[in-house]
MIKE-521585 format. One line per field, with one value per residue (C-alpha): residue in three letters; y, x, z. Coordinates in steps of 0.5 Angstrom, whole numbers, plus 500, padded with zeros to 3 digits. Each point is the difference from the previous one (the first is absolute). Layout:
! MIKE-521585
resn: c(ala, ...)
v: c(Y, ...)
u: c(X, ...)
w: c(Z, ...)
***
This chain:
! MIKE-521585
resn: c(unk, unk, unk, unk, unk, unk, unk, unk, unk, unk, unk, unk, unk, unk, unk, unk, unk, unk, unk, unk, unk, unk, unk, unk, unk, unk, unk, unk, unk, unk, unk, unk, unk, unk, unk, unk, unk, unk, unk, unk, unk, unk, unk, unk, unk, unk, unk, unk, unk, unk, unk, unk, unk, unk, unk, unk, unk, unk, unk, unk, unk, unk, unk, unk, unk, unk, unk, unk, unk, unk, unk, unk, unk, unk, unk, unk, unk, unk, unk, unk, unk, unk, unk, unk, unk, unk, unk, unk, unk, unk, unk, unk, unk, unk, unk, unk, unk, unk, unk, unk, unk, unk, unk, unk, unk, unk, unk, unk, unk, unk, unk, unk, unk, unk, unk, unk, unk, unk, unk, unk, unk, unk, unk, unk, unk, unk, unk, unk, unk, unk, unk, unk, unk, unk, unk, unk, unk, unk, unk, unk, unk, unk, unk, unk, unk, unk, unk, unk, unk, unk, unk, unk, unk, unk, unk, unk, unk, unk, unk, unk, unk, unk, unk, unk, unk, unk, unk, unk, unk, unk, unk, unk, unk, unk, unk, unk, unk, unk, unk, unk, unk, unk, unk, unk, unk, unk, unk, unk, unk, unk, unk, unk, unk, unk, unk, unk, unk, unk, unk, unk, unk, unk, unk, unk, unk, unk, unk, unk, unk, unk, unk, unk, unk, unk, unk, unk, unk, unk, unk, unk, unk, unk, unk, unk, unk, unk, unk, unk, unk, unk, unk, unk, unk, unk, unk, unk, unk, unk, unk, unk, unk, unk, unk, unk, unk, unk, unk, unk, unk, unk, unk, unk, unk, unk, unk, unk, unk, unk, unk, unk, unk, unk, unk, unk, unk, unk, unk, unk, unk, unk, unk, unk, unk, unk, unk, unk, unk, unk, unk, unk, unk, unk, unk, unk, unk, unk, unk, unk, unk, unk, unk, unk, unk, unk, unk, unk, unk, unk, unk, unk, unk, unk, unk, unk, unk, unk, unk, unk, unk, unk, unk, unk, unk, unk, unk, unk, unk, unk, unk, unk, unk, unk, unk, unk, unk, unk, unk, unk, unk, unk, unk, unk, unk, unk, unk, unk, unk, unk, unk, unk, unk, unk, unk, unk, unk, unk, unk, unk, unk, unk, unk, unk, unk, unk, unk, unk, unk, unk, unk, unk, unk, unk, unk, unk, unk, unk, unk, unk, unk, unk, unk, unk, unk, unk, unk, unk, unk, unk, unk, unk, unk, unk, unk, unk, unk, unk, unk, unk, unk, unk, unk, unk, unk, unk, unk, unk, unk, unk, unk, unk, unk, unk, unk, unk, unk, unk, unk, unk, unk, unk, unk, unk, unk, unk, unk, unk, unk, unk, unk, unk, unk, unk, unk, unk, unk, unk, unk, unk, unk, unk, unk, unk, unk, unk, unk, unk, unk, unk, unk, unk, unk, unk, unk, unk, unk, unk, unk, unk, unk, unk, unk, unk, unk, unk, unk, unk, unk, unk, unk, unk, unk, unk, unk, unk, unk, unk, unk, unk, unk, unk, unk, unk, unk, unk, unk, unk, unk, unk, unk, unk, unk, unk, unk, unk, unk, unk, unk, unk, unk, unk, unk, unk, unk, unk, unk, unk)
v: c(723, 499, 492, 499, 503, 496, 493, 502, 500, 494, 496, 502, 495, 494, 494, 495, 501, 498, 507, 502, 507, 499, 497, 505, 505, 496, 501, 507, 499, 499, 500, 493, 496, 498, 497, 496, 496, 492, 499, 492, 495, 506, 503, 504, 501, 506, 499, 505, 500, 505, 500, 501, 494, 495, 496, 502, 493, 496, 504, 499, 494, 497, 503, 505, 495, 493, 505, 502, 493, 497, 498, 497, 505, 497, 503, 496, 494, 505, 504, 493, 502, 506, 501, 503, 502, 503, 507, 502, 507, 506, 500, 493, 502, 506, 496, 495, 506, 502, 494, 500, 495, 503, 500, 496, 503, 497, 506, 502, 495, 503, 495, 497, 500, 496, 502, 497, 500, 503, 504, 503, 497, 504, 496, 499, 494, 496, 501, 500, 502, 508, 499, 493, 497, 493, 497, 493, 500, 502, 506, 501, 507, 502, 505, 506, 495, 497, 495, 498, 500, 495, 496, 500, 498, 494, 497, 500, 498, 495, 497, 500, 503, 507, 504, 507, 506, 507, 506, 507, 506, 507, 505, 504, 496, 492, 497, 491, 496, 493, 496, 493, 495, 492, 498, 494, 505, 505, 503, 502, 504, 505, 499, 503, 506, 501, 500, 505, 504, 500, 502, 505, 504, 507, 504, 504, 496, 495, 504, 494, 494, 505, 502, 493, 500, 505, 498, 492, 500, 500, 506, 506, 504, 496, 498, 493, 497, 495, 498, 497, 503, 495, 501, 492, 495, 495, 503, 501, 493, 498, 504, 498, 493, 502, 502, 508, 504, 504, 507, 501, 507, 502, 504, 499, 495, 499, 495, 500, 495, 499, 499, 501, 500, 503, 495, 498, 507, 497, 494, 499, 495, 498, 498, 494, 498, 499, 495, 502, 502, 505, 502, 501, 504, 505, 501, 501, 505, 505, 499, 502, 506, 503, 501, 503, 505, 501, 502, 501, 507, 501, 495, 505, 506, 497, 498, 507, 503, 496, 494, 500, 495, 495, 502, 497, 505, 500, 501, 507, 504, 499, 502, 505, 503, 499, 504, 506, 503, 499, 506, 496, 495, 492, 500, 506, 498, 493, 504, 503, 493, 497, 505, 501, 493, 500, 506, 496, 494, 503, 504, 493, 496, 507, 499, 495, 494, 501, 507, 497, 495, 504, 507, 496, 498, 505, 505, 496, 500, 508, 502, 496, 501, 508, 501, 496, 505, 506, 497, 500, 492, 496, 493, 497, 501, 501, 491, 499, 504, 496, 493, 503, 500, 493, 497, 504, 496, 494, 499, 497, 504, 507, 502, 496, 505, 506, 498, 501, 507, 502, 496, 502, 508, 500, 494, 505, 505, 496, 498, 507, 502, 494, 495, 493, 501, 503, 495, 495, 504, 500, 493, 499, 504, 497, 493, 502, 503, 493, 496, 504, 500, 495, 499, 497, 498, 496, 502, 504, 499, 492, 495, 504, 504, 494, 495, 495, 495, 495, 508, 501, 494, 506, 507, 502, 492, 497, 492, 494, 500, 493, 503, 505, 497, 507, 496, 498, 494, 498, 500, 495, 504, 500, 493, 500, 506, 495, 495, 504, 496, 493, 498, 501, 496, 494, 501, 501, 500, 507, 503, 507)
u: c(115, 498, 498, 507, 503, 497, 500, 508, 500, 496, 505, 506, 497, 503, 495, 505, 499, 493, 500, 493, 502, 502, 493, 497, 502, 500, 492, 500, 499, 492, 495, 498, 506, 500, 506, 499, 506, 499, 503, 501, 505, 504, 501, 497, 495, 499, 493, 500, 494, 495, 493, 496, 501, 501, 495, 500, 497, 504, 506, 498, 498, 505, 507, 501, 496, 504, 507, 498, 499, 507, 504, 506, 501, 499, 495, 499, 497, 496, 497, 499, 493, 502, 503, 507, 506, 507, 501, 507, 500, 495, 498, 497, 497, 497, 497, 497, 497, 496, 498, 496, 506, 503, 507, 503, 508, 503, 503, 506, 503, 497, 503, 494, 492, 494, 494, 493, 494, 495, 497, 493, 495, 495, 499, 492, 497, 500, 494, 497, 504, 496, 503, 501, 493, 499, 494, 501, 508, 503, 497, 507, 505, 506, 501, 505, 505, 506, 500, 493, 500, 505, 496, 494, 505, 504, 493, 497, 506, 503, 507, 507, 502, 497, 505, 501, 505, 499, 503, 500, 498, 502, 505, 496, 494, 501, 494, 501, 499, 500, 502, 496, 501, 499, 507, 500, 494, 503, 505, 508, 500, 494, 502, 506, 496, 495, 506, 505, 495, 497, 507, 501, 494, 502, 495, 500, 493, 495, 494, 495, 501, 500, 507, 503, 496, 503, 507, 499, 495, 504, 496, 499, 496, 494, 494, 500, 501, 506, 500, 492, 498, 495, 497, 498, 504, 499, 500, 507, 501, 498, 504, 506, 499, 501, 506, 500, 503, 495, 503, 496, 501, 499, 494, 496, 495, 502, 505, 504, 501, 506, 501, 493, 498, 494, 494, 502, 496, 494, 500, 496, 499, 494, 502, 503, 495, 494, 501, 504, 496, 495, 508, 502, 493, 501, 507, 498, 494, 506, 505, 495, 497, 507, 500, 493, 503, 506, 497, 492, 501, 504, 497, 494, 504, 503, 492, 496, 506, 503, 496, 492, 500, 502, 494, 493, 496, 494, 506, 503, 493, 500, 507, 500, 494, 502, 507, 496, 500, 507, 504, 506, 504, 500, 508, 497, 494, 503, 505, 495, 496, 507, 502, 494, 501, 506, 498, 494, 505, 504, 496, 496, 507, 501, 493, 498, 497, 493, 500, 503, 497, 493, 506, 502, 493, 496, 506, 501, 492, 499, 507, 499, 493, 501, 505, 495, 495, 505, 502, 507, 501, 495, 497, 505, 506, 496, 499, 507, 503, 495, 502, 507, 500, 496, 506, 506, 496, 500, 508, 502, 507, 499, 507, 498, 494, 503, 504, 493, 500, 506, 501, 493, 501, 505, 496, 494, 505, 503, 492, 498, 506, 501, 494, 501, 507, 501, 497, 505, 505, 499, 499, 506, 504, 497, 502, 507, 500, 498, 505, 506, 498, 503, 499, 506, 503, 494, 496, 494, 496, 501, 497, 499, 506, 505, 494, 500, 493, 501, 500, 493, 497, 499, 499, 494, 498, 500, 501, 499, 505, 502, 502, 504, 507, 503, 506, 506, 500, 507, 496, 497, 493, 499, 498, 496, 496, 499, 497, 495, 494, 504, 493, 497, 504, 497, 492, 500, 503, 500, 505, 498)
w: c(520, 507, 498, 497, 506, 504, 497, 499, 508, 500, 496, 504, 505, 502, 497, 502, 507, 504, 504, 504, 499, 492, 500, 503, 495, 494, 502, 502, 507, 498, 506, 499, 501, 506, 504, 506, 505, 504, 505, 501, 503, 501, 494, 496, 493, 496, 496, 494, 495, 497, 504, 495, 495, 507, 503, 508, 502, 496, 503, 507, 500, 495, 502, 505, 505, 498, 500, 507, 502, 497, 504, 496, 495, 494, 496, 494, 506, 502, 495, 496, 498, 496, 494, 501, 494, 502, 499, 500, 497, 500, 493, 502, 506, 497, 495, 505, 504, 495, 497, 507, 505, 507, 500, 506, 502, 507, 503, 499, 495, 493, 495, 499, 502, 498, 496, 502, 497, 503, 495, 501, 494, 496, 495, 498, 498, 494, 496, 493, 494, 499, 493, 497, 501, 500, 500, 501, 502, 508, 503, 502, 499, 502, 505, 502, 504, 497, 504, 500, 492, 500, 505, 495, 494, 504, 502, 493, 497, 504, 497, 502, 495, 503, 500, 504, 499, 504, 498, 503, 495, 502, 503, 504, 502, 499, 497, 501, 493, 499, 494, 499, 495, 499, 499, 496, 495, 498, 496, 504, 494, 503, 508, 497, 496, 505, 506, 495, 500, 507, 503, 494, 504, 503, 502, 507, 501, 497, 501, 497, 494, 494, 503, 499, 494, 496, 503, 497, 494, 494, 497, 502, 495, 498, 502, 500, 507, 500, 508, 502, 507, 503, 507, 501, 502, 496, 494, 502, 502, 494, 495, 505, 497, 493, 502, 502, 505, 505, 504, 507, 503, 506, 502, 493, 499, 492, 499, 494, 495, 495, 493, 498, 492, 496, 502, 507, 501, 497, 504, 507, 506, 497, 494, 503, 505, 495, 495, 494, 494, 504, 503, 492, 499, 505, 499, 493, 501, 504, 494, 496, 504, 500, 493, 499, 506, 496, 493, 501, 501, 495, 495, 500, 499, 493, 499, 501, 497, 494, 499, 500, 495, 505, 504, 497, 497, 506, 505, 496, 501, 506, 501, 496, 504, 507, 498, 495, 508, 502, 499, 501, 495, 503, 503, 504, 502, 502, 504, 503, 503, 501, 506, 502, 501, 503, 505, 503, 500, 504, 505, 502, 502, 504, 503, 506, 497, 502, 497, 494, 497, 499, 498, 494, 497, 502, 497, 494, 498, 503, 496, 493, 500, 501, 495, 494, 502, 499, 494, 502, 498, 496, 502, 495, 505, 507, 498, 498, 505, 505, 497, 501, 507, 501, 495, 505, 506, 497, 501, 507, 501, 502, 496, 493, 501, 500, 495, 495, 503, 498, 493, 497, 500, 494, 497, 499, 498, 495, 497, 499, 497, 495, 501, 500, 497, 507, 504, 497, 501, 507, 501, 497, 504, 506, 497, 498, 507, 504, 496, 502, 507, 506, 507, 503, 493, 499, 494, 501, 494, 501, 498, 494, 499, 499, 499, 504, 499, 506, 505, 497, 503, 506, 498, 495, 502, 506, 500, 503, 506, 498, 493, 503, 501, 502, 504, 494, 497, 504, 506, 504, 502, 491, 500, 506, 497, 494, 505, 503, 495, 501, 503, 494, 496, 505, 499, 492, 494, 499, 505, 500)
***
């Protein structure tokens, strides 16, 4: 009851007013706002600001000593060097105060002051991606700075076009988001979507990127990720040229892009920079280790249990003997590998990277090892669980990953209660479940749900870029993608 209180009496301010005292109150008098008067040319300054997000030097040298120098009063001449917006009521100056600016007042006359920049930077520097490794690709990944992460766009995607939209989030403690899209690629119907939507947010504070995406993305309660987090700016870029939306936060390293589709999470940097066949191979082989994750676990489950026909008559003896020892039935000896997996998964994220790598395979080999010998599992399902786990590392998108972790338990329910007859049941679930998604609008499931043969082109394959033609037909980069081999058509008779 105190907070409201307080927060009632906050209100009650004037925000319409620049007042010092008001401004002081609003920030609870904190210790580290600082306030400091000038005296040039027979007038008199008041510098507020807050002294842990202010650079010292830069406030000495860059304002306080060319203020104590003027001589014809006009600080906009005078202080040309800095960057400086008009603040005319306290809400505005308060807000520049914790974005680290100082708040320059003539004493005396509180219808306006003027907000500089001198805000202390912290930011590190840009380094490798830690998630999205490239081999061949730029070595370059976003940082934690709002400004810096859309330095690193505009410079790999440089275009007239690049458009920028700011937007403060948050009632208690703002957080800065930015909007970017290329003007003449994208949709006006998502702008539109993805600028509703962002208004509608009205959370006290955005504490990461998952706050905005549980505020945005179409659905809520599903395990398919519908918005692409990326912490490399070319791949941003690229999906910026197809037309898509990117959402930078500040303070995260991750950079959202919007709308995405199924089999945009399984597409990597790599994929374009070697030549397209050995592009369309690997991006097959992620495809196809994501349904052997899937279903693996409780394809063996409906085997053992169900269906030994299906095995070769060698195979079945050396199951049937490797699971005489184990007291438990497959579900639950399945069970009991797969949360054993997920505990050493977990513990090796929490762990430093030095002691993690050699955790989870020494803990991996000790653990599964152990409980072969206890005859807790059997040899069957210790393999099927390890080439599991190898299949789930395989996907380049971490939240496309975890998805296998959720879906693949009722699937190997589904498989010991009906067998086959379960796992189809599942998949076609999974499958209905797919089709009636949407990100933004956008189908989901696409290009397969609607069909759509000339999307194919770059989704479990990958084309030549000259056979692409991603630009519509009534544009005028179409018939320039077409010419791309003009050349050829010079030196031989077969032109491709």
């Amino acid at each position: 009851m105190r907070f409201k209180r307080n927060k009632s009496k906050k209100s009650l301010i004037n925000q319409e007013n620049l007042s010092i005292e008001n401004i002081k109150s609003q920030l609870n008098h904190t210790s580290d706002l600082k306030d400091r008067e000038i005296h040039s040319n027979n007038q008199i300054y008041i510098i507020l600001y807050i002294n842990s997000l202010v650079d010292q030097e830069k406030l000495e040298s860059k304002i306080i000593k060319p203020l104590i120098k003027m001589e014809n009063n006009n600080i906009l001449n005078e202080l040309y060097s800095q960057e400086i917006s008009t603040a005319k009521s306290n809400e505005i100056a308060i807000n520049g105060l914790l974005d680290g600016y100082c708040l320059l007042i003539k004493k005396g006359r509180n219808s306006e002051g003027f907000l500089l920049k001198t805000n202390a930077s912290t930011d590190r520097e840009v380094s490798e991606p830690i998630v999205e490794k490239t081999i061949l690709g730029a070595k370059v990944g976003f940082v934690e700075s709002l400004d810096k992460n859309i330095f690193l766009l505009r410079t790999v995607t440089k275009s007239p076009d690049f458009t920028v939209k700011k937007y403060t989030l948050g009632s208690s403690t703002t957080t800065n988001v930015s909007l970017i899209y290329l003007d003449h690629l994208t949709d006006p119907e998502i702008i539109k979507k993805v600028e509703q939507r962002i208004k509608s947010i009205t959370l006290d504070s955005i504490r990461s990127a998952g706050d905005i995406q549980d505020c945005i993305e179409d659905y809520t309660v599903t395990p398919f990720p519908q918005l692409l987090l990326t912490e490399r700016p070319d791949r941003a870029s690229a999906n910026l040229k197809d037309g898509r939306v990117a959402l930078i936060i500040d303070g995260s390293p991750t950079v959202i892009i919007l709308p995405a589709t199924f089999m945009t999470f399984f597409q990597t940097t790599d994929d374009y920079i070697t030549r397209w066949w050995l592009g369309s191979f690997f991006r097959f082989i992620r495809l196809f280790s994501y349904i052997i994750a899937l279903i693996l676990p409780a394809l063996y489950i409906a085997f053992v249990s169900f269906h030994y026909e299906v095995i070769p008559l060698e195979l079945v003896y050396s199951l049937q003997s490797s699971l005489s020892y184990v007291p438990f039935r497959p579900f639950i000896e399945l069970l009991i590998m797969q949360l054993s997996l997920e505990l050493l998964r977990e513990a090796s994220i929490r762990l430093p990277p030095s002691v993690a790598t050699t955790f989870g395979i020494v803990g991996g080999l000790v653990v599964g090892t152990a409980m072969v010998e206890a005859g807790i599992v059997s040899y069957g399902g210790l393999i099927v669980v390890a080439l599991t786990s190898v299949s789930s590392f395989v996907q380049p998108n971490l939240e496309m990953s975890s998805s296998i972790r959720i879906l693949g338990f009722p699937l190997m329910l589904l498989a010991a209660i009906f067998g086959f007859l379960g796992i189809v049941i599942g998949v076609l679930f999974v499958l209905i479940h797919l089709s009636r998604l949407t990100s933004f609008g956008l189908p989901y499931f696409s290009p397969f749900v609607p069909l759509n043969m000339e999307d194919f082109k770059d989704t479990i394959i990958r084309v030549p870029s000259w056979m692409m033609y991603k630009h519509s037909k009534n544009s005028p980069h179409y018939k320039q993608e077409k010419r791309s081999r003009k050349w050829k058509l010079d030196e031989s008779e077969e032109p491709y």
